[in-house]
PyMOL Python script that loads the backbone (N, CA, C, O; Angstrom):
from pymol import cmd

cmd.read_pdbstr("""\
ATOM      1  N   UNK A   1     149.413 139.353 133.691  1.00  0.00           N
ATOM      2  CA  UNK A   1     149.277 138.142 132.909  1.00  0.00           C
ATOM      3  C   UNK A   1     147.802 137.962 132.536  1.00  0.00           C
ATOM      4  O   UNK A   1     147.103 138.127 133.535  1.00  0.00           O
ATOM      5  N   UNK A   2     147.379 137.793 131.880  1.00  0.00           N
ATOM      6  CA  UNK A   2     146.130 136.915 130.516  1.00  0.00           C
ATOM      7  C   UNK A   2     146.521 136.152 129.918  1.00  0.00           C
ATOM      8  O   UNK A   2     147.561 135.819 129.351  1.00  0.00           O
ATOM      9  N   UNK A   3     144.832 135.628 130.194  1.00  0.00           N
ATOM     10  CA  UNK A   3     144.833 133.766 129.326  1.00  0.00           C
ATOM     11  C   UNK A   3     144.406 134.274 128.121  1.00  0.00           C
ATOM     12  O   UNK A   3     144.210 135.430 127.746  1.00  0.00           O
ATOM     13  N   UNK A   4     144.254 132.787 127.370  1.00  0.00           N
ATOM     14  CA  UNK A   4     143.894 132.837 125.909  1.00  0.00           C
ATOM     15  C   UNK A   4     142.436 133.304 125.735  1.00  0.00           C
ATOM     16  O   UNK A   4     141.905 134.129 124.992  1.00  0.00           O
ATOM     17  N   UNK A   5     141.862 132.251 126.950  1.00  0.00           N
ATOM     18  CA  UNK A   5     140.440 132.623 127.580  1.00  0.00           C
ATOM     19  C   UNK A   5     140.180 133.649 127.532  1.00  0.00           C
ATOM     20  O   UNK A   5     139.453 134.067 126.630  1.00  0.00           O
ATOM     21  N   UNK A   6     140.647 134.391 128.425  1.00  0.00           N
ATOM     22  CA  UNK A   6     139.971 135.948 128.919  1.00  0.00           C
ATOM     23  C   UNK A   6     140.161 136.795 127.546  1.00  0.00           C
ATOM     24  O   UNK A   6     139.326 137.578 127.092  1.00  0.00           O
ATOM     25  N   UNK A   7     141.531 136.458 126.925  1.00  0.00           N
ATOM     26  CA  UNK A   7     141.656 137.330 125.598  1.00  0.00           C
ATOM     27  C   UNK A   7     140.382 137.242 124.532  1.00  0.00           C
ATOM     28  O   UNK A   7     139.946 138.212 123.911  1.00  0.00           O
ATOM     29  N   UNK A   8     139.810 135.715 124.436  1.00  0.00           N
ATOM     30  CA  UNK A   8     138.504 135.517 123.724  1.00  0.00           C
ATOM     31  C   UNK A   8     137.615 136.119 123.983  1.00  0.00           C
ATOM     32  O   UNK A   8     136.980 136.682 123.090  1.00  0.00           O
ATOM     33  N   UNK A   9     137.239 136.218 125.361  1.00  0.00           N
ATOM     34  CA  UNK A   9     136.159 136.482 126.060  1.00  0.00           C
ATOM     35  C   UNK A   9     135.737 138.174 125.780  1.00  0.00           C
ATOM     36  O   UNK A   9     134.711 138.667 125.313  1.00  0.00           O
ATOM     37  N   UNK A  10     137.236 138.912 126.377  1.00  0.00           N
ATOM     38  CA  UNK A  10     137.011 140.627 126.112  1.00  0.00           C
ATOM     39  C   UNK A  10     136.596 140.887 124.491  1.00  0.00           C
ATOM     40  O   UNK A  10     135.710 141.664 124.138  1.00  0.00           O
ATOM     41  N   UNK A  11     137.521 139.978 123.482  1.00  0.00           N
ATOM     42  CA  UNK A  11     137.134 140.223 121.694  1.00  0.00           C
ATOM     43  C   UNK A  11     135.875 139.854 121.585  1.00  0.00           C
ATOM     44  O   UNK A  11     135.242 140.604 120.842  1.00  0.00           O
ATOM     45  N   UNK A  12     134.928 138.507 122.292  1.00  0.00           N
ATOM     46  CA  UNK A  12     133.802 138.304 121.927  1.00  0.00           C
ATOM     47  C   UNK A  12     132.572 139.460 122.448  1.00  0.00           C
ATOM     48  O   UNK A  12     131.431 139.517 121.988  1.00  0.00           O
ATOM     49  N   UNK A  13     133.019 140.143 123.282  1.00  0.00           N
ATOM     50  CA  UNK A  13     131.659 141.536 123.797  1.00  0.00           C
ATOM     51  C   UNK A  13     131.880 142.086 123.560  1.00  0.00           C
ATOM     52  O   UNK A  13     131.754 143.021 124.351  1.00  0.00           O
ATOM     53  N   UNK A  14     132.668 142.517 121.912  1.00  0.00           N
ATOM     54  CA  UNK A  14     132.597 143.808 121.495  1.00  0.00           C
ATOM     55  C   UNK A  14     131.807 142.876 119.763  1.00  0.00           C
ATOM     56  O   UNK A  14     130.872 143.344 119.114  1.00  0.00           O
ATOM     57  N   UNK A  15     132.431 141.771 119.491  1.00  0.00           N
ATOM     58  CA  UNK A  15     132.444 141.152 118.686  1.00  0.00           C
ATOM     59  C   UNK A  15     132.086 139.457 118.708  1.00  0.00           C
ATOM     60  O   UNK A  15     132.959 138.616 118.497  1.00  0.00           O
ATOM     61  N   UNK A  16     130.526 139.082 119.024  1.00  0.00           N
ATOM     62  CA  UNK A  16     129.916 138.296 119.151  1.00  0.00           C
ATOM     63  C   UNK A  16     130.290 137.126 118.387  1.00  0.00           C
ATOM     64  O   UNK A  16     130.648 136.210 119.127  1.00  0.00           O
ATOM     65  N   UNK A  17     130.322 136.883 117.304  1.00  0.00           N
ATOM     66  CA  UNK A  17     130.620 136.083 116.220  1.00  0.00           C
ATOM     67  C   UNK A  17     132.066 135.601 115.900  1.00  0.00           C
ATOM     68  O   UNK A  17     132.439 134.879 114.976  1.00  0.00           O
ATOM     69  N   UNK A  18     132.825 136.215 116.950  1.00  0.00           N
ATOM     70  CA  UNK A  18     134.073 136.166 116.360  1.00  0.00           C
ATOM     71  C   UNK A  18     134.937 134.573 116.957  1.00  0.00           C
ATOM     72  O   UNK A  18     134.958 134.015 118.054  1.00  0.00           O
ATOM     73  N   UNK A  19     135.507 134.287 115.757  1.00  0.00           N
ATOM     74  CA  UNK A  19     136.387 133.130 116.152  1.00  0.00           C
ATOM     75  C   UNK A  19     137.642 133.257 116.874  1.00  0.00           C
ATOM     76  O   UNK A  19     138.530 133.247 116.021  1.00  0.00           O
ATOM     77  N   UNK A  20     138.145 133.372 118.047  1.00  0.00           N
ATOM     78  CA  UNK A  20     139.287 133.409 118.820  1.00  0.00           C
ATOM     79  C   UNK A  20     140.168 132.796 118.698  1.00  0.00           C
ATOM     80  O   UNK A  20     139.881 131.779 119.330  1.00  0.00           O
ATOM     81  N   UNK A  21     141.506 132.623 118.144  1.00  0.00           N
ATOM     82  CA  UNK A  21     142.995 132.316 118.495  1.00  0.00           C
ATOM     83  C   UNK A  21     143.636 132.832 118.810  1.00  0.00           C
ATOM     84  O   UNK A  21     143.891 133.716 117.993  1.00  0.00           O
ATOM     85  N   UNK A  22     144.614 132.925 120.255  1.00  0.00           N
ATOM     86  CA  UNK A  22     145.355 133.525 121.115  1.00  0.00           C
ATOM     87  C   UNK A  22     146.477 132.616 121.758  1.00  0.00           C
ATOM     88  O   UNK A  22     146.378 131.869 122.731  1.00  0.00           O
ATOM     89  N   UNK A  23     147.358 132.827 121.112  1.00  0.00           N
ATOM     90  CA  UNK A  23     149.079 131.973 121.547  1.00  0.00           C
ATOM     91  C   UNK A  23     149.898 132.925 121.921  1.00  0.00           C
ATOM     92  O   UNK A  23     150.017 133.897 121.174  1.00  0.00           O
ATOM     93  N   UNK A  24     150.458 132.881 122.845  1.00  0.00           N
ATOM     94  CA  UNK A  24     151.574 133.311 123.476  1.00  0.00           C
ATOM     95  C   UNK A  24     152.771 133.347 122.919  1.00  0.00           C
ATOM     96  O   UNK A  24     152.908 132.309 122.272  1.00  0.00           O
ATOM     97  N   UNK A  25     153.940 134.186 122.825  1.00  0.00           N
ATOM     98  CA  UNK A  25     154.764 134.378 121.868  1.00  0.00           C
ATOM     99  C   UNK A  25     155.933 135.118 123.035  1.00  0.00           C
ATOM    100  O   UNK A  25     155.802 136.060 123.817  1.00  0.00           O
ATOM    101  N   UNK A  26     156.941 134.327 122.765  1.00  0.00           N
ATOM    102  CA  UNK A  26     157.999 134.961 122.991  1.00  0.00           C
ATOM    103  C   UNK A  26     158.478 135.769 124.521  1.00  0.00           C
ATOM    104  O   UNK A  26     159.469 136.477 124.696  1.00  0.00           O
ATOM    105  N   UNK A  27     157.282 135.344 125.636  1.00  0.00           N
ATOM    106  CA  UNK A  27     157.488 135.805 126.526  1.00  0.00           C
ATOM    107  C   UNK A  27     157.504 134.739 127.715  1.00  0.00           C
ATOM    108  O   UNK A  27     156.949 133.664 127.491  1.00  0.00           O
ATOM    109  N   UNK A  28     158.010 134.920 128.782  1.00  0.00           N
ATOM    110  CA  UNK A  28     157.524 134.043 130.036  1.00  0.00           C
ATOM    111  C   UNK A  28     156.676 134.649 131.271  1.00  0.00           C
ATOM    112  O   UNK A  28     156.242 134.177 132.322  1.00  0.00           O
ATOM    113  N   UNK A  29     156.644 136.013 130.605  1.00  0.00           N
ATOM    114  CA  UNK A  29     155.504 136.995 131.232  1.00  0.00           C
ATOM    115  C   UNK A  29     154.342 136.694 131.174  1.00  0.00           C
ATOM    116  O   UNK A  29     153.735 137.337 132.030  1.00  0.00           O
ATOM    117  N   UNK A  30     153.572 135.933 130.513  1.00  0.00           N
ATOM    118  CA  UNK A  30     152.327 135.628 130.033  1.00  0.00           C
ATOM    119  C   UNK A  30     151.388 137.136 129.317  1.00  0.00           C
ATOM    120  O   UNK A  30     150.168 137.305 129.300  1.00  0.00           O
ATOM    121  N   UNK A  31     152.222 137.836 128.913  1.00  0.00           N
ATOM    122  CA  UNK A  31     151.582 139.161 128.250  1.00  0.00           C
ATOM    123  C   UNK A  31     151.851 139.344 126.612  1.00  0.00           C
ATOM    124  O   UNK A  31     151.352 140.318 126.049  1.00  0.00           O
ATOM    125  N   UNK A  32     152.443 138.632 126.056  1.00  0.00           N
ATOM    126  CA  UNK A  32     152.360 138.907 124.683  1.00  0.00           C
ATOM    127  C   UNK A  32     152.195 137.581 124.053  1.00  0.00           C
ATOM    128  O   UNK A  32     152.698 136.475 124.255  1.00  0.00           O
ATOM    129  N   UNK A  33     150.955 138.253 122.871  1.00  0.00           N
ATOM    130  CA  UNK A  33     149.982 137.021 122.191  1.00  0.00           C
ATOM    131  C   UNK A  33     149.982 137.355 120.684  1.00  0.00           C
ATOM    132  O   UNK A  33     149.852 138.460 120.158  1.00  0.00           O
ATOM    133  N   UNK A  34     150.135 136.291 120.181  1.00  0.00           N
ATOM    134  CA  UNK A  34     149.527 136.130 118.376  1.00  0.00           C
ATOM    135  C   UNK A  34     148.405 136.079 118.815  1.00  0.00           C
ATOM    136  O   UNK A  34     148.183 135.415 119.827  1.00  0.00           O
ATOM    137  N   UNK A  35     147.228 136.892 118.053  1.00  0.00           N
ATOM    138  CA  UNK A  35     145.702 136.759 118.269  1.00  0.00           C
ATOM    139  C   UNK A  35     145.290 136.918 116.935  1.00  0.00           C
ATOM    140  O   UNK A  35     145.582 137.931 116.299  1.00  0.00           O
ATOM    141  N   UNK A  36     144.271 135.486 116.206  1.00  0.00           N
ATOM    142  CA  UNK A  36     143.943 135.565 115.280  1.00  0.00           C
ATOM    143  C   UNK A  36     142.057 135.726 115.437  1.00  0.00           C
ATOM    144  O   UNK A  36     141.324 134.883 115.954  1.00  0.00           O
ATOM    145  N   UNK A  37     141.785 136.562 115.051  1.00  0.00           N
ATOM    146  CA  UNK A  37     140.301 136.787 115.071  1.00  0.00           C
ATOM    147  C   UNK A  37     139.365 136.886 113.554  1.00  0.00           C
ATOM    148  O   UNK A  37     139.475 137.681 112.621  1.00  0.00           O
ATOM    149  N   UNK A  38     138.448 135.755 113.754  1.00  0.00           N
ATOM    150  CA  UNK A  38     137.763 135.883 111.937  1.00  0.00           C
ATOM    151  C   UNK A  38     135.764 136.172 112.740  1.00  0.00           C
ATOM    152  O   UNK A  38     135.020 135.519 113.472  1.00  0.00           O
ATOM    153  N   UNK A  39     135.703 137.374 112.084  1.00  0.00           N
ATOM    154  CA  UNK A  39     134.810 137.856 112.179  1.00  0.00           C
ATOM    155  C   UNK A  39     133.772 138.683 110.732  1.00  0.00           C
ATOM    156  O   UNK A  39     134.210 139.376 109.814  1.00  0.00           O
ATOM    157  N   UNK A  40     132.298 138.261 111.019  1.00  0.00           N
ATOM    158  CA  UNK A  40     131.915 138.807 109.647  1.00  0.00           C
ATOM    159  C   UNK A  40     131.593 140.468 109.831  1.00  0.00           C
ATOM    160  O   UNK A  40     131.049 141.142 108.956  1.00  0.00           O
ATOM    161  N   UNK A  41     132.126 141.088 111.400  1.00  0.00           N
ATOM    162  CA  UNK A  41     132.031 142.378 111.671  1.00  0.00           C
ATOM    163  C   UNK A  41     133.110 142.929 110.538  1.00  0.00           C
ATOM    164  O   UNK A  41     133.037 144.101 110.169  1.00  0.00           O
ATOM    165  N   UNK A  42     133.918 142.207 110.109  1.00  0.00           N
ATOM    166  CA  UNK A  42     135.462 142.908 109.530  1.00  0.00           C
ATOM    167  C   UNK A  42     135.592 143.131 108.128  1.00  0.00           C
ATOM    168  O   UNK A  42     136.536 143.639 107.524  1.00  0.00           O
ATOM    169  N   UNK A  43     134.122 142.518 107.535  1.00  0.00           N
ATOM    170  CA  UNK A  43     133.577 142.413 106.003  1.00  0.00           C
ATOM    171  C   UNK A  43     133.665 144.490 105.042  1.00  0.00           C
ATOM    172  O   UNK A  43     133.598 145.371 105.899  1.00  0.00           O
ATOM    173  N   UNK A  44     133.678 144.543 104.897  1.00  0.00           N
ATOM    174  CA  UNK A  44     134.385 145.651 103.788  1.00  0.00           C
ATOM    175  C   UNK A  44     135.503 146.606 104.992  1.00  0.00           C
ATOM    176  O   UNK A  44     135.999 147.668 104.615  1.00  0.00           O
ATOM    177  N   UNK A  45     135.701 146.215 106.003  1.00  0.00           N
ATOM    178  CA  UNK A  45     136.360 147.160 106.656  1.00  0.00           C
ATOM    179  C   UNK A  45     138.322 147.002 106.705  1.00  0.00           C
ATOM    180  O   UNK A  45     138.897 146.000 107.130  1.00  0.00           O
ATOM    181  N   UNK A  46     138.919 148.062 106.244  1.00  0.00           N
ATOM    182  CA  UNK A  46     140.219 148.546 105.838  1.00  0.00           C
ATOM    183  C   UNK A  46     140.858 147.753 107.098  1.00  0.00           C
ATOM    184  O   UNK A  46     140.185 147.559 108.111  1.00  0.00           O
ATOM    185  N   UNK A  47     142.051 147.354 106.990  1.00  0.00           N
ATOM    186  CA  UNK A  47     142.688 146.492 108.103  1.00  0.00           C
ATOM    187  C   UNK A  47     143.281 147.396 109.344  1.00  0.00           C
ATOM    188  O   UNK A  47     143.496 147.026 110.498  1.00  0.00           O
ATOM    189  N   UNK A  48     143.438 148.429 108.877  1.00  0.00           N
ATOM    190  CA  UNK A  48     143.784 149.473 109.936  1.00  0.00           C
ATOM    191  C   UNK A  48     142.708 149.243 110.861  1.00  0.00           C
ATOM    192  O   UNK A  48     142.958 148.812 111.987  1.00  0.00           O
ATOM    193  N   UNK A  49     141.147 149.573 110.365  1.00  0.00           N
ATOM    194  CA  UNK A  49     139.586 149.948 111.340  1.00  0.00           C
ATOM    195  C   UNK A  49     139.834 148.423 111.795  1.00  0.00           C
ATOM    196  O   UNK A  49     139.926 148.488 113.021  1.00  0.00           O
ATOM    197  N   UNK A  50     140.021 146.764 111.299  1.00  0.00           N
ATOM    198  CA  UNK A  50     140.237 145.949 111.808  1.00  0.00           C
ATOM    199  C   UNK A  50     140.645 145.883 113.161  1.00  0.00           C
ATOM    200  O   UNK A  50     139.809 145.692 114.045  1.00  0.00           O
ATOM    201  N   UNK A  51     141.489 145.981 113.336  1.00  0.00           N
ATOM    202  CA  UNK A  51     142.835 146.321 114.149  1.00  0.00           C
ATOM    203  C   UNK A  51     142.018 146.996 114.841  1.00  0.00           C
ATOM    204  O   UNK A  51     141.160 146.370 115.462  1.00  0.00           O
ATOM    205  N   UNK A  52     142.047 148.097 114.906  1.00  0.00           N
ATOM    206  CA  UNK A  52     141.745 148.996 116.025  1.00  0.00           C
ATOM    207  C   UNK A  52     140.215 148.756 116.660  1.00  0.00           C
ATOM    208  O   UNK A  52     139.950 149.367 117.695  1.00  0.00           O
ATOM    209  N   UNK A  53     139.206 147.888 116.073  1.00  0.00           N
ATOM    210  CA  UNK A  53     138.651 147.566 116.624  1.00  0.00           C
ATOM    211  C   UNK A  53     138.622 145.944 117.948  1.00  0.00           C
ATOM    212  O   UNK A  53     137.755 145.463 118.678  1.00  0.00           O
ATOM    213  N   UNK A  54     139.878 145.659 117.685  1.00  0.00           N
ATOM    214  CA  UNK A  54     139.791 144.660 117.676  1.00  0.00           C
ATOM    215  C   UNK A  54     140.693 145.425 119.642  1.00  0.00           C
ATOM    216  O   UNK A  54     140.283 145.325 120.799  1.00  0.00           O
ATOM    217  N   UNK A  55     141.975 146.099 119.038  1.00  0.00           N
ATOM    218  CA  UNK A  55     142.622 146.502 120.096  1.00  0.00           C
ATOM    219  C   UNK A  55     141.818 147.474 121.004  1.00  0.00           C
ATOM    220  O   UNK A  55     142.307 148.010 121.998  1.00  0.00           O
ATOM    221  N   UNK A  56     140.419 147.671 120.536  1.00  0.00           N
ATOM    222  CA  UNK A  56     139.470 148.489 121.252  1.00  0.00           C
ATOM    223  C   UNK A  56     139.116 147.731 122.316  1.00  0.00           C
ATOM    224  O   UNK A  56     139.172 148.081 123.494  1.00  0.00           O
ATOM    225  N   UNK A  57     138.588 146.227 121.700  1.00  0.00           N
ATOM    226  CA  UNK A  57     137.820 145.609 122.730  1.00  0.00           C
ATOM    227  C   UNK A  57     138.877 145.019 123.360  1.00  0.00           C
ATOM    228  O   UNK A  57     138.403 144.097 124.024  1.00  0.00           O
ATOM    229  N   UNK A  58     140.669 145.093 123.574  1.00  0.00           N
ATOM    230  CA  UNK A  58     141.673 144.510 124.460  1.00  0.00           C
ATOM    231  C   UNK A  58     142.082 145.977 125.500  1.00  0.00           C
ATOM    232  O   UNK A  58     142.952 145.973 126.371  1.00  0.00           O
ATOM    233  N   UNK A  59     141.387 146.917 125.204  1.00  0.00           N
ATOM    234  CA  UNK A  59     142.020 148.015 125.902  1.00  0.00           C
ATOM    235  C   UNK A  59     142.202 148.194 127.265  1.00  0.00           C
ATOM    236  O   UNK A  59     143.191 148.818 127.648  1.00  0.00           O
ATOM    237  N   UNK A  60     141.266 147.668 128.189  1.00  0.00           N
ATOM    238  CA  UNK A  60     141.518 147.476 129.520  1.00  0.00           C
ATOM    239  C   UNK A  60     142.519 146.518 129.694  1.00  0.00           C
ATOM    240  O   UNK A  60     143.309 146.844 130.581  1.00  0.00           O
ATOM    241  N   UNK A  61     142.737 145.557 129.210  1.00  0.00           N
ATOM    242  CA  UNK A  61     143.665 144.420 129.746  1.00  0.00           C
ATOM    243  C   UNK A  61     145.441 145.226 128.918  1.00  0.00           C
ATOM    244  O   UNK A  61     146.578 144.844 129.196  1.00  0.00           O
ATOM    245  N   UNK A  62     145.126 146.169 128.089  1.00  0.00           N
ATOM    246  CA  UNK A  62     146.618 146.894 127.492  1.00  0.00           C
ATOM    247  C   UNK A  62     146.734 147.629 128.691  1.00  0.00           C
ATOM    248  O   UNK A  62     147.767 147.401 129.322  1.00  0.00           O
ATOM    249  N   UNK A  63     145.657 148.756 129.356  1.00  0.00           N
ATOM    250  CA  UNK A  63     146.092 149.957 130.027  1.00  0.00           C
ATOM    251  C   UNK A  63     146.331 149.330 131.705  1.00  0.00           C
ATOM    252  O   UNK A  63     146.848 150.003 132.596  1.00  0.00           O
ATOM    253  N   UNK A  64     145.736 147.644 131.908  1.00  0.00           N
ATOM    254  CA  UNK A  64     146.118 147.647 133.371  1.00  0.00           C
ATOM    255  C   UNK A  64     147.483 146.492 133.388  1.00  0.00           C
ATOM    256  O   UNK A  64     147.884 145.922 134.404  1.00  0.00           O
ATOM    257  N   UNK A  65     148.169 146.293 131.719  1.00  0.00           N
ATOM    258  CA  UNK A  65     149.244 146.002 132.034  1.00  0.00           C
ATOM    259  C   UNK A  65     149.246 143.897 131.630  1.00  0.00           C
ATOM    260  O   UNK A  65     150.084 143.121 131.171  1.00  0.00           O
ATOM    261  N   UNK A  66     147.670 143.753 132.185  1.00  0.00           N
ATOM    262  CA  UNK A  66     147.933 142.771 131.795  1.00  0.00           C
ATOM    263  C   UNK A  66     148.507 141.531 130.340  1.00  0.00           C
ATOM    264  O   UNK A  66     149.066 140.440 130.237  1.00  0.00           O
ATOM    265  N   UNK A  67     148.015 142.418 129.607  1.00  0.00           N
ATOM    266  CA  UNK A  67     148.523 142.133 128.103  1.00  0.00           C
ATOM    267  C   UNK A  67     149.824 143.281 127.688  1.00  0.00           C
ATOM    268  O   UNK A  67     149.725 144.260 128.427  1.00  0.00           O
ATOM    269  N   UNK A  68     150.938 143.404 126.762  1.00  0.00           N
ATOM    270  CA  UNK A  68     151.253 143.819 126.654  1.00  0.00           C
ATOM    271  C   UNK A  68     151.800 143.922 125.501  1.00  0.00           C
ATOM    272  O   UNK A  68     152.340 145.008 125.288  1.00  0.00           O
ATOM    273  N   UNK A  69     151.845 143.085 124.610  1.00  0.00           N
ATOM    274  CA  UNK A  69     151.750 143.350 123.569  1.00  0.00           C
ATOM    275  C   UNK A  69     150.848 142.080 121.870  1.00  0.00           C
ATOM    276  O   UNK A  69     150.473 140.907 121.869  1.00  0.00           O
ATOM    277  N   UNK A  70     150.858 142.643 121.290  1.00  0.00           N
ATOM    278  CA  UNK A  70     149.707 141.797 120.699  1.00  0.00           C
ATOM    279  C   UNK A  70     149.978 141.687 119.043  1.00  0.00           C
ATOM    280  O   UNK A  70     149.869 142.784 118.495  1.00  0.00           O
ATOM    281  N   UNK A  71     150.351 140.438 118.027  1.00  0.00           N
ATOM    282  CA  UNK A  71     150.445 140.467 116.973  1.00  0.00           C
ATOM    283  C   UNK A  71     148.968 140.225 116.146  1.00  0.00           C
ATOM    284  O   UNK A  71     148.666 139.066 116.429  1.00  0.00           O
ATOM    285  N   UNK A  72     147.931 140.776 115.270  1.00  0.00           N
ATOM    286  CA  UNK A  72     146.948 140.715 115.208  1.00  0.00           C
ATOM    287  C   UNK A  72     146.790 140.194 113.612  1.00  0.00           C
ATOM    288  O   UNK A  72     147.195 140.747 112.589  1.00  0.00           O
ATOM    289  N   UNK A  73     146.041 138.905 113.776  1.00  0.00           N
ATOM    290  CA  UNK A  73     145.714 139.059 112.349  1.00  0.00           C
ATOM    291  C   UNK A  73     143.942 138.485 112.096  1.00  0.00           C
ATOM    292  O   UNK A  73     143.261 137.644 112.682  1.00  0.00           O
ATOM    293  N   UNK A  74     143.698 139.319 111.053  1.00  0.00           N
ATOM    294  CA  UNK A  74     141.984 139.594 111.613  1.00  0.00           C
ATOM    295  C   UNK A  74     141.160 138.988 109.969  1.00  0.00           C
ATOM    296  O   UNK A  74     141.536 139.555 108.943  1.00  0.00           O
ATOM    297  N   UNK A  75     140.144 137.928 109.852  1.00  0.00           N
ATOM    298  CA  UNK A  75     139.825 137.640 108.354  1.00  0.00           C
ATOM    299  C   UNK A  75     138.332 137.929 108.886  1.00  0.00           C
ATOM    300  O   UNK A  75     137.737 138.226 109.922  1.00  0.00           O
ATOM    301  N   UNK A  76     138.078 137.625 107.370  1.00  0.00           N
ATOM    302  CA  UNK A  76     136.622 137.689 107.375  1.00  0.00           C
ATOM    303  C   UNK A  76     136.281 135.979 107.321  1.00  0.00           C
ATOM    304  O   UNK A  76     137.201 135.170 107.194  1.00  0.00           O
ATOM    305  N   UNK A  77     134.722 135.519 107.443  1.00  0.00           N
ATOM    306  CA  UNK A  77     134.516 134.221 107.265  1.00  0.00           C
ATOM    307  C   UNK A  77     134.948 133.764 105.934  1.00  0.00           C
ATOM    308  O   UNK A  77     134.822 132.581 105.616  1.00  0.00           O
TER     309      UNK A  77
END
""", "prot")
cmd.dss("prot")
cmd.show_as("cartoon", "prot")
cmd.util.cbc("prot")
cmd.orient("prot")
């Protein structure tokens, strides 16, 4: 299980600037989140590199289980 918190926290040290929204969806597991992130890191970058940067900086909390799955939607300012 992960909070909304900790979900902010891991996106903000890869991605300083970034605005955090993280809701819980559909589980009573506390592991799957809508996560909306607006960052000016994401400015000419393809939504795929979005994404995967974004699931870069969630990767410990994917591989020890605590998150498990994640709907992502990522803007610029």
């Amino acid at each position: 299980m992960i909070t909304e918190q900790e979900i902010a926290e891991l996106i903000r040290q890869q991605m300083p600037d970034a605005v955090v929204e993280a809701k819980e969806w559909g589980s009573a597991t506390g592991d799957h989140y809508d996560i909306r992130v607006v960052s000016t890191r994401f400015e000419g970058v393809a939504l795929i590199d979005r994404h995967r940067m974004v699931y870069s900086a969630l990767d410990a909390a994917l591989k020890d289980g605590r998150l498990h799955a994640a709907q992502l939607k990522t803007e610029t300012p």
